[in-house]
N, C-alpha and C positions, 0 to 999 in steps of 0.2 A: 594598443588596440589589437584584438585577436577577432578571427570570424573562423569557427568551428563546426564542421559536420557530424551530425551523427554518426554514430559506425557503422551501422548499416541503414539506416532511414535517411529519406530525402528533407531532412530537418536542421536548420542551420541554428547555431547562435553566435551572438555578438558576446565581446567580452572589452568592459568599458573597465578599464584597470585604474585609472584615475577614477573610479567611483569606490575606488576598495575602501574597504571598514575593519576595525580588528572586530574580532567576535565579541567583544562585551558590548558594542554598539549596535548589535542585531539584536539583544538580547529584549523581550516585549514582555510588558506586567501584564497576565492574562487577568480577563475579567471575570471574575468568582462568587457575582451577587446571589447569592441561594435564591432556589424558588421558596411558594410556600409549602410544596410537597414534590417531592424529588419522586416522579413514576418508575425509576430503577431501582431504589434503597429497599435493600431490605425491608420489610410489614408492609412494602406496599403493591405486593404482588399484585392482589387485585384491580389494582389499576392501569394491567397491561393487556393487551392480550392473552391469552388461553397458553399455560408454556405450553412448549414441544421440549424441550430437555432440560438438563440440569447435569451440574457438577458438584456434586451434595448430597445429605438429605433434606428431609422436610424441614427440621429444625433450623438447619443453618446452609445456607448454599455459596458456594465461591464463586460458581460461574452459572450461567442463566439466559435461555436465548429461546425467542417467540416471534412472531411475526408484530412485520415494522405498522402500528398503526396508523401512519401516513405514509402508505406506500407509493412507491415508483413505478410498480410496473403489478401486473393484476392476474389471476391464473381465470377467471369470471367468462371473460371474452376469448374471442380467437385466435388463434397465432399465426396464423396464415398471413402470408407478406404478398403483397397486392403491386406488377409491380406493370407501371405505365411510363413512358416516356420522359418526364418529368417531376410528376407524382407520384413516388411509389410510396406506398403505407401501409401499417400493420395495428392493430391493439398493440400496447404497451404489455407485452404479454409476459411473466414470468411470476417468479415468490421475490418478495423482500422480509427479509430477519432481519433482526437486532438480535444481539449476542454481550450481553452485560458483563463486564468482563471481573468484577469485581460487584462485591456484595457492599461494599465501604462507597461512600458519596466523596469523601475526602482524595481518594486513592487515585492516583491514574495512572497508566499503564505502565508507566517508566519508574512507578516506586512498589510495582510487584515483587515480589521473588522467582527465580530462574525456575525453580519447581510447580509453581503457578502458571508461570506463561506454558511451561511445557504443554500442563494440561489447557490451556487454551487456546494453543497449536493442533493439537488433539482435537479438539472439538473445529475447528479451524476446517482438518481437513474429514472430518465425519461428516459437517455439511458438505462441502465440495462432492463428496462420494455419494451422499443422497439427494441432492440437490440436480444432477446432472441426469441421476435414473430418469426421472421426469420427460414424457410426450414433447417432444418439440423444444424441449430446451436444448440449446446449441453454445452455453457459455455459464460457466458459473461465475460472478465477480465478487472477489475479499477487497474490504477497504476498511481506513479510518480517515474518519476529520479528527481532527485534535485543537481545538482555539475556535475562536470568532472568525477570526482568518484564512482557518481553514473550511468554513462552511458546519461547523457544529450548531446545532440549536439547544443539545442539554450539555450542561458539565461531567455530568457522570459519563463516566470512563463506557466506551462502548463501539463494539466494531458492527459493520453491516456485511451483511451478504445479499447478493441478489442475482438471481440465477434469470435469464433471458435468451428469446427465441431468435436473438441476432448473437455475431460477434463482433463486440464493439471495433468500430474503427483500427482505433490502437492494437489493440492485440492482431488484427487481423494482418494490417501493414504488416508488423516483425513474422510475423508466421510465411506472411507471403516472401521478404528480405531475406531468411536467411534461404530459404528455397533457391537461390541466384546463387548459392553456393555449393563446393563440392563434399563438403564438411559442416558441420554446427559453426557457425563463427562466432557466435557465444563462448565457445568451448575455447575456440584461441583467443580471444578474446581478454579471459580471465589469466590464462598463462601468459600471455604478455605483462597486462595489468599487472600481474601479482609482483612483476620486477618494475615497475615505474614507479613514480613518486605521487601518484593518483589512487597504491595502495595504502588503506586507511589501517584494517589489521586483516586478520585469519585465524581459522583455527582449523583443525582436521578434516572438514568438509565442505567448508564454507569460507569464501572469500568477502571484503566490504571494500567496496572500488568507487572512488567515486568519479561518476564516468566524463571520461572526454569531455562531451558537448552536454555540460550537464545544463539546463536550464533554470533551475533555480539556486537562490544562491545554499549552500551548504549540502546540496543533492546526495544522496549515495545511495547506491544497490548492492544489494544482496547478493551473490549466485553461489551456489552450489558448484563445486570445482569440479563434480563431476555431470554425464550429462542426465537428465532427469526432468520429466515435465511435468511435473506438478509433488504436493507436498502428498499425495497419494499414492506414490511412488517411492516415499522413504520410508526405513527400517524406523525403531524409536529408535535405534542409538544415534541416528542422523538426526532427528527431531528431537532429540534432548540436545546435543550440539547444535541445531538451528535456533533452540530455542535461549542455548549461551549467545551467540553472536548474537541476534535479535537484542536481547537484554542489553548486552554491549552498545547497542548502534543507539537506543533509547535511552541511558544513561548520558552519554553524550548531547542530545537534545534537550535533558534535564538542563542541562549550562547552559545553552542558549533561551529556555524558557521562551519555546516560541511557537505558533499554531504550527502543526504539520498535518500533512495526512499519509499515509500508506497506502500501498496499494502491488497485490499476488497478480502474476501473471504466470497463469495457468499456460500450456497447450492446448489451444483449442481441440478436439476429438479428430482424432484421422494428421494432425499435422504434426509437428516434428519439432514445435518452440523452447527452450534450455527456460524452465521456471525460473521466473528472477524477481524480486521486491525492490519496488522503488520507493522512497523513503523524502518526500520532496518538504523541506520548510518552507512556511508560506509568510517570510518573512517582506520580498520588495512587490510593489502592488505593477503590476500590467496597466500600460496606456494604448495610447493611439498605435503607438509603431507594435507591438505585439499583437492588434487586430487587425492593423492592416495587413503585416506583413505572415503573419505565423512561423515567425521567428523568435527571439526573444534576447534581448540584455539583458544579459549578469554582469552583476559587478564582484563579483568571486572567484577570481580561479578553481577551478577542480584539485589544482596541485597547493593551492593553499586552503580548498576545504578539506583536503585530507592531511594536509599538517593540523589542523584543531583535530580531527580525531583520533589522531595518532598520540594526542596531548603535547603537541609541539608549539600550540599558538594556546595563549589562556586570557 
């Protein structure tokens, strides 16, 4: 039994070593019942909202992204944050996109090609950069669900964005943590990592670590081994190599066949955050002790989920 901290957050987890599993027992049959009209597939444009871009042309599109018909947060209302003693409140204020990541219904993100994803890194960070122009917006967020488990409601392959007049929690804690220090400590961080047994692989600019106090079982992040706050701030030769390792870290989750979701952490505007992508499977369900306590059990080691990535456990 292990009890681990964050690296720099006040966030603990437990590590229940007698609940370890080899990776082919996390492995989950995802649920794949077609609808009877898939609103992402190709011919069936008109049944999304109004696009805002595309990666194509008319005839045939690879990549495709509009606004999320069931949005989370609304540009209609105000953004103004109200804030009282106990009660502070705002509108749900920002845009929510969807971003189709593929024209194929079959296809999902981990059986693209490395020149596809580039361009959907590409479009990745062209929302981010216009998304942000935006009155009162103070945070853009990239995510995916991927499974039932990860909170997906269509099969087709599909990331969200959604730019807002706060900055969530999460991000704000790390932004305010590494500020306690005299240096990025992301930045050492990753040069430690790189010589432990918690490194998964690398390539020229990009490290896959799977961190310390990882919380979920098979967790791993991204960073950029140099320092850099957002995917705004890369050359493409950086982004065609974010977009190899990317490919790399979802090929790997092809094996375990299990919900995940992702999720960019930007620098919020004016602070000083090292961009990093965490990559979490949503393979063991939360009970009582991760509500009560907002800690969390894993039954994974970090240093034996980065033996599966490395291709060392099968």
């Amino acid at each position: 039994m292990q009890l681990r901290k964050d690296y720099i957050l006040d966030r603990w987890v437990f590590y229940a070593s007698e609940r370890k599993k080899r990776p082919v027992e996390f492995k989950r049959l995802e649920d794949k019942s077609p609808l009877d009209k898939c609103f992402f597939c190709s011919g069936n444009e008109s049944l999304t909202p109004p696009e805002i871009g595309r990666v194509g042309n008319d005839k045939k599109w690879l990549i495709r992204w509009f606004d999320n018909k069931f949005p989370a947060v609304d540009e209609s209302e105000s953004p103004k944050i109200i804030t009282n003693d106990f009660f502070t409140h705002s509108s749900a204020y920002g845009k929510h996109e969807i971003i189709v990541e593929h024209s194929s219904h079959e296809k999902q993100l981990w059986d693209i090609p490395k020149m596809h994803l580039f361009k959907l890194i590409e479009v990745y960070r062209q929302r981010q950069i216009e998304l942000i122009k935006a009155k009162a917006i103070n945070y853009v967020l990239i995510f995916k669900n991927h499974g039932r488990d990860a909170g997906t409601s269509l099969i087709h392959t599909h990331t969200q964005v959604v730019s807002l007049n706060i900055v969530p929690t999460l991000v704000q804690a790390e932004a305010d943590a590494v500020e306690r220090y005299r240096k990025c400590p992301y930045c050492e961080i990753v040069k430690k990592e790189l010589k432990s047994r918690r490194m998964c692989f690398e390539s020229r600019y990009f490290a896959v670590i799977a961190p310390y106090a990882s919380r979920f079982n098979f967790e791993v992040w991204i960073f950029p081994k140099w320092h850099v706050l957002g995917i705004d701030g890369m050359n493409n030769t950086q982004i065609e190599d974010f977009a190899d390792i990317f490919s790399h870290v979802l090929k790997s989750l092809k094996r375990l066949n299990c919900s995940y979701n992702f999720y960019m952490h930007h620098s919020p505007q004016g602070r000083d955050l090292h961009f990093h992508v965490e990559f979490v499977p949503r393979i063991a369900t939360w009970g009582g002790f991760e509500l009560a306590t907002d800690a969390t059990i894993n039954s994974v080691l970090p240093e034996d989920a980065a033996r599966f990535y490395r291709g060392e456990l099968r």
